[in-house]
N, C-alpha and C positions, 0 to 999 in steps of 0.2 A: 504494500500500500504506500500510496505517496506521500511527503513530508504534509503536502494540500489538505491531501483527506485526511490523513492524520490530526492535524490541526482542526480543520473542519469539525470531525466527532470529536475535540476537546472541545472546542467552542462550542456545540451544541449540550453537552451536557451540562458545561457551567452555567448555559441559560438557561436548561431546562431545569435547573436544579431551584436557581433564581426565581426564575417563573411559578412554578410551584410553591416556591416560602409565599412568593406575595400572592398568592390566588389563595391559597390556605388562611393568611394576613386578612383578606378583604373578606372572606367568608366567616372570620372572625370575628369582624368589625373593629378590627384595630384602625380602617379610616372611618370609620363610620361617618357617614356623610359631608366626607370629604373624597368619595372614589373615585369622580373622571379627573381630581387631581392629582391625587398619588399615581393613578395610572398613566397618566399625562408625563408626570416624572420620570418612571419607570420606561413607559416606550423609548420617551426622548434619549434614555441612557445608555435602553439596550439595541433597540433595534437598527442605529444606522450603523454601527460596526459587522452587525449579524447578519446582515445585507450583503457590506460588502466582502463577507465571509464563504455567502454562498451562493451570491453573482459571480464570485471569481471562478468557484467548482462547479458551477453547473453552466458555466459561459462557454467553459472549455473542453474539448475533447484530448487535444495535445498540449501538455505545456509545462515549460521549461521546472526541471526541476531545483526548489532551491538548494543551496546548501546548507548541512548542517548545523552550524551556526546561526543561522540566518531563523533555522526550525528551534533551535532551543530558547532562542532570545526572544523569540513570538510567542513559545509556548511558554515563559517563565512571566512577562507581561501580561500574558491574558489572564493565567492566574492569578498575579495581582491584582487586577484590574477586578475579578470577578470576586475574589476574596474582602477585596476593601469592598465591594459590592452588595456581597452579601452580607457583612461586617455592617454595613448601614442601614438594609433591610432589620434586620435585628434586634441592633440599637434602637431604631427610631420604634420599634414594634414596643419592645420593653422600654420605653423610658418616655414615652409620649402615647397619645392615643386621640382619635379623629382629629379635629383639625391641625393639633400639635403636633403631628405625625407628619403631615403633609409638609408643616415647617419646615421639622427636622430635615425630609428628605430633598426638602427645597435647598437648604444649607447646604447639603453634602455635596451640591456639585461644584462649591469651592475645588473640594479635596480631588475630588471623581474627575473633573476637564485636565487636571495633572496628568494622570494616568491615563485617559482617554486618548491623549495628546500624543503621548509619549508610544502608547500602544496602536493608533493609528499610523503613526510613524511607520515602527518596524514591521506593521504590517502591510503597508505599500512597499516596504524594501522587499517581506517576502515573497509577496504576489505577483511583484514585479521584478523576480530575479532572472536571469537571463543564461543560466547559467547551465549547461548541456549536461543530462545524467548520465554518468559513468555506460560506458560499452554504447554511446551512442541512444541505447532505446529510451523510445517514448515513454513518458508519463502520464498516465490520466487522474 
């Protein structure tokens, strides 16, 4: 499997994993009627990286594999990225509830455009590496 895919089913699970605290969260009523904000949050944070996660893999039939490097620095930032992530879901869950929750998670994306930044970076380095996989053959 390729460094792509690879990546790909890590980024999916750490959203799915996301995805589920706060669907679990709202059926709670930890925003209690503050929902299309929190969710407003929530989209905003996850989905335009998730996009371009899996615009890249399903755009492509061939394409260049990256190198290793290039896969571990992607894969240690998403982890960050999803851990301070989930780290905030959590927090705001315990220590705020309905509209003070939405607050909270309004706050966090002081901290969150850091790592967003950072992890959008190297993953147009990945996405866009140009670099031919060993013995020639293709990648998908």
């Amino acid at each position: 499997m390729s460094y792509s895919k690879r990546f790909a089913l890590l980024w999916l699970a750490l959203f799915a994993a996301c995805f589920l605290l706060f669907v679990a969260q709202s059926w709670s009523g930890v925003y209690e009627g503050s929902e299309p904000a929190a969710w407003g949050w929530f989209c905003q944070t996850t989905v335009p990286y998730t996009t371009i996660v899996f615009a890249a893999i399903l755009g492509a039939t061939i394409r260049p594999m990256p190198d290793r490097f290039s896969f571990a620095v992607t894969v240690a930032l998403a982890c960050v990225y999803y851990a301070v992530l989930f780290g905030t879901i959590v927090a705001a869950s315990e220590a705020k509830a309905g509209p003070e929750a939405v607050t909270w998670l309004q706050k966090s994306s002081l901290w969150l455009a850091a790592v967003q930044g950072l992890a959008g970076l190297i993953m147009g380095k990945f996405f866009g590496t140009s670099k031919e996989p060993p013995g020639g053959e293709k990648t998908t």
